[in-house]
C-alpha positions in Angstrom: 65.7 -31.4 30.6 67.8 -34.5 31.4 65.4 -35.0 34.3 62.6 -34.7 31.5 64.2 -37.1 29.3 64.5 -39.9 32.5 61.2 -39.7 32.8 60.1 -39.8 29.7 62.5 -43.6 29.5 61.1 -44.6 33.0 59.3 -47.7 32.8 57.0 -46.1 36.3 53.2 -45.6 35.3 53.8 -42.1 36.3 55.7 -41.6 33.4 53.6 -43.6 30.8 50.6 -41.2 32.2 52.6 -38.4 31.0 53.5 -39.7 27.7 50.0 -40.3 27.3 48.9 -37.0 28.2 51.3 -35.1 25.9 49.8 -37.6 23.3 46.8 -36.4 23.6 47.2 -32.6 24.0 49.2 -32.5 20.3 46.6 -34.8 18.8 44.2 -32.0 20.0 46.4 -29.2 19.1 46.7 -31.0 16.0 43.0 -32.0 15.4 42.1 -27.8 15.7 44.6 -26.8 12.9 43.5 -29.2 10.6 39.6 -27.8 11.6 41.0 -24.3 11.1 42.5 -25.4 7.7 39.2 -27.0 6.5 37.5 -23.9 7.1 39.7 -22.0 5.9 39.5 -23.9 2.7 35.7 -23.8 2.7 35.3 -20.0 3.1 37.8 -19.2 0.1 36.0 -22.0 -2.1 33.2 -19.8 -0.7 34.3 -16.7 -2.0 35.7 -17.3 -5.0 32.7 -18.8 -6.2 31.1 -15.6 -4.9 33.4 -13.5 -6.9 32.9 -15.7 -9.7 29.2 -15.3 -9.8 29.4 -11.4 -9.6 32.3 -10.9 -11.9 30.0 -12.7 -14.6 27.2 -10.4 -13.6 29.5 -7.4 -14.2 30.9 -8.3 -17.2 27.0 -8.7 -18.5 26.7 -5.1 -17.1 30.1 -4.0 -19.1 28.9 -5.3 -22.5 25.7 -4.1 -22.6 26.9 -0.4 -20.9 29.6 0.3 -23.5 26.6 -0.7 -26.5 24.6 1.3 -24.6 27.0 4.9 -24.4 27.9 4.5 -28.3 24.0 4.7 -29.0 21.9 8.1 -29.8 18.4 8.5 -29.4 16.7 11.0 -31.9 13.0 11.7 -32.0 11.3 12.3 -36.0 8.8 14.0 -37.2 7.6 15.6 -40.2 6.7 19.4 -40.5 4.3 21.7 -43.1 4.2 25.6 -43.0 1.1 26.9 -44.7 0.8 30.5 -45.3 -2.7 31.8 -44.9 -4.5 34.8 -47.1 -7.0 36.4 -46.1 -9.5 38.5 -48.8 -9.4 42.2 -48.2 -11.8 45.0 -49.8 -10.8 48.1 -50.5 -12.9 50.7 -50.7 -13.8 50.9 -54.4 -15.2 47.3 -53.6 -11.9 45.5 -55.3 -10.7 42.5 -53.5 -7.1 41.7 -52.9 -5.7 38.1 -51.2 -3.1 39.3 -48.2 -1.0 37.1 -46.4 -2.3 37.1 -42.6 0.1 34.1 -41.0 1.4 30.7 -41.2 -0.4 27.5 -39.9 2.5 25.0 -38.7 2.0 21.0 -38.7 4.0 18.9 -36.5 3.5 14.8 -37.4 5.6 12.5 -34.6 7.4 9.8 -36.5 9.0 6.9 -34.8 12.1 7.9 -33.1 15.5 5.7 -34.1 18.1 4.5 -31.6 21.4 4.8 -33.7 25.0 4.4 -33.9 27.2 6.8 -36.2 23.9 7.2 -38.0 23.2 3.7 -38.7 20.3 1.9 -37.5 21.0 0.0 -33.8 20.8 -4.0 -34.2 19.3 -3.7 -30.7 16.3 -2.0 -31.5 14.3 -5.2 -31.9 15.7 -7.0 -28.7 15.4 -3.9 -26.7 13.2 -1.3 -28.3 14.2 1.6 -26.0 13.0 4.3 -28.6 9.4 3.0 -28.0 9.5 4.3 -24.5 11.7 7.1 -25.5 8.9 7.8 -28.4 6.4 8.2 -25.2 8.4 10.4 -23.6 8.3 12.8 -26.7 5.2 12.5 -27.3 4.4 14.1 -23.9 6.2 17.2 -24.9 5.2 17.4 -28.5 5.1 21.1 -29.0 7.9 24.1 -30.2 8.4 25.7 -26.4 6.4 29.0 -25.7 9.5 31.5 -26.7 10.1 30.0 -30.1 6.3 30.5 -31.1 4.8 33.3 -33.2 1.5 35.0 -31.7 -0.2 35.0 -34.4 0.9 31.6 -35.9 -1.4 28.4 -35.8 0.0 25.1 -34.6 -1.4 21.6 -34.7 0.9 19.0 -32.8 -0.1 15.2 -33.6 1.7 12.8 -31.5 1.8 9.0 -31.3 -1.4 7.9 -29.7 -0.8 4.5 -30.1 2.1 3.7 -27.9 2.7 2.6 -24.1 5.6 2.9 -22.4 7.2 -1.1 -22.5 10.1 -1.1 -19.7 11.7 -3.2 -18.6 12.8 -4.6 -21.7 14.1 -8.7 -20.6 17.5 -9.9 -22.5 19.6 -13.5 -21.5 23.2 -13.0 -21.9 26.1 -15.5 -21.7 29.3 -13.9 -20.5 33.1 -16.2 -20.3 34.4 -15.2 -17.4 37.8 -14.4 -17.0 39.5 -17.9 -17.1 42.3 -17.0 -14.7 40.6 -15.0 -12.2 37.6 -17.5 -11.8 38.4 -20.7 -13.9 36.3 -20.0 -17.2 33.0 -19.5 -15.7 30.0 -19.1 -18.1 26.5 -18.7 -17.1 23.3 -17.3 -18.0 22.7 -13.9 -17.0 19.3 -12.3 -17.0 19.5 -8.3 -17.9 16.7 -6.0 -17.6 16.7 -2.4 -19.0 14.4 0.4 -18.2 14.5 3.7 -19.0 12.9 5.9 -15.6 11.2 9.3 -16.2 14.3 11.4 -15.9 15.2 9.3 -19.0 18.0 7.4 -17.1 18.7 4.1 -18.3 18.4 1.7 -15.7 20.1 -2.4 -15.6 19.6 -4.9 -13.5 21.7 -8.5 -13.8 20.9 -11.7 -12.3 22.1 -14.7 -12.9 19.7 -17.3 -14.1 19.9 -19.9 -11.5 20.9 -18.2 -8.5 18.9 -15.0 -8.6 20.0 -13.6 -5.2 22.9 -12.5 -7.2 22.4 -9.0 -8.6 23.8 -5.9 -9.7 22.6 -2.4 -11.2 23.9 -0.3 -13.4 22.7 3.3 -14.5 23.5 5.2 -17.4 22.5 9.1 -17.0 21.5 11.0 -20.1 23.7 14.1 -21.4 21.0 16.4 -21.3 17.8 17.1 -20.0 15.2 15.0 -22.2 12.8 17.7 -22.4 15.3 19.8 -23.3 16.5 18.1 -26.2 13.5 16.3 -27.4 11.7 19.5 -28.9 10.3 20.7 -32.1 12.2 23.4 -33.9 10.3 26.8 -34.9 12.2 27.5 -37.3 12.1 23.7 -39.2 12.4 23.7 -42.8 9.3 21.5 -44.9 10.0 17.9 -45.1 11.3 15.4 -42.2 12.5 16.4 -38.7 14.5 15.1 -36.1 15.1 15.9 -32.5 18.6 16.9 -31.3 20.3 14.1 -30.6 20.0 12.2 -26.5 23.1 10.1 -25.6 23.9 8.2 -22.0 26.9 8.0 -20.1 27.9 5.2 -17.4 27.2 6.5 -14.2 27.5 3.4 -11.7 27.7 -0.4 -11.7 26.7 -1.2 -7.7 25.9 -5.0 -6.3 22.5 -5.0 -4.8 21.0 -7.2 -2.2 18.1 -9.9 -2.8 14.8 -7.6 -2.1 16.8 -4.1 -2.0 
């Protein structure tokens, strides 16, 4: 060390060489941790921004989820039993009027998406029960056991509608302001309903649409199951049992997936 330390204080070029040289290695060392650092810095500016962006998309996918699972679908329609008489002579030639069955009308109404019987205020920004009104209308009948044999039924569905998924709404979620700084953006949801009568969500942020994420709500029964016409209805106005949705999965989905 003291030998170290005379050359170091030596005024030979030797030693200046060596001063330099050490110079230069910590400016180097110290030149790569302040490269490190700056990337360092970068990636978790990086990241956070990332998390930012998805937490907003999530929280889009939250809101509209827990509407969503409080909501009821129930198909309407209206229904007319007739009995029918037939004339009957007996032999003497007298003519009596006998009941010989019952003709049953089924009317499809339009459906209602509800909550705790009250009418949804979604209905108009994402009329679901449209394409939910479709998919009643393809089984519009009272299933084979629940029939009589020697009933008549006349089923008239909706004619006039078309399924309309995806249904387009523009959300603008705060952000957690101390997990990501009060971030608020525009997020783009979609909302489809597929044909096992899942309800499908897609988020993406309005400028930066390579940011996305999917949720999907999955239906507490089977649809065809549920949305059937009663044998045994009573005259008057109808309605389905009733169809609700539970949160299945919120997943982050890649650009073109």
């Amino acid at each position: 060390m003291d030998r170290l330390r005379k050359k170091l204080h030596s005024s030979r070029g030797a030693s200046i060489l060596l001063a330099l040289l050490f110079l230069l290695v910590c400016m180097m060392v110290g030149a790569s941790v302040l490269m490190a650092a700056a990337s360092n810095a970068g990636k978790l500016r990086s990241n956070r921004e990332e998390q930012q962006k998805y937490l907003t998309l999530s929280s889009a996918l939250t809101l509209m989820c827990g509407e969503l699972e409080r909501v009821e679908y129930v198909g309407k329609y209206s229904y007319h039993r007739e009995p029918v008489y037939i004339t009957v002579t007996d032999e003497e030639g007298n003519t009596t009027s006998v009941f010989d069955h019952y003709k049953h009308d089924y009317k499809q109404k339009t459906g209602e998406l509800r909550v705790a019987g009250a009418a949804w205020e979604l209905n108009e920004t994402a009329p679901l029960y449209h394409d939910l009104d479709s998919m009643f209308a393809d089984s519009f009948q009272v299933p084979p056991g629940q029939r009589s044999p020697l009933d008549e039924y006349r089923y008239t569905a909706l004619n006039d509608i078309q399924p309309q998924s995806p249904h387009a709404l523009t959300l603008t979620v705060d952000a957690d302001r101390d997990a990501c700084g009060a971030l608020t953006d525009e997020v783009q949801i979609t909302v489809r309903i597929n044909a096992k009568g899942e309800v499908v969500l897609t988020a993406t942020l309005k400028d930066h649409l390579e940011y996305i994420m999917e949720a999907l709500l999955k239906p507490g029964g089977k649809p065809e199951n549920l949305l059937v016409l009663s044998g045994q209805a009573a005259n008057g106005s109808c309605e389905t049992a009733p169809l609700t949705w539970t949160l299945d999965h919120v997943v982050k989905k890649e650009a073109g997936g």
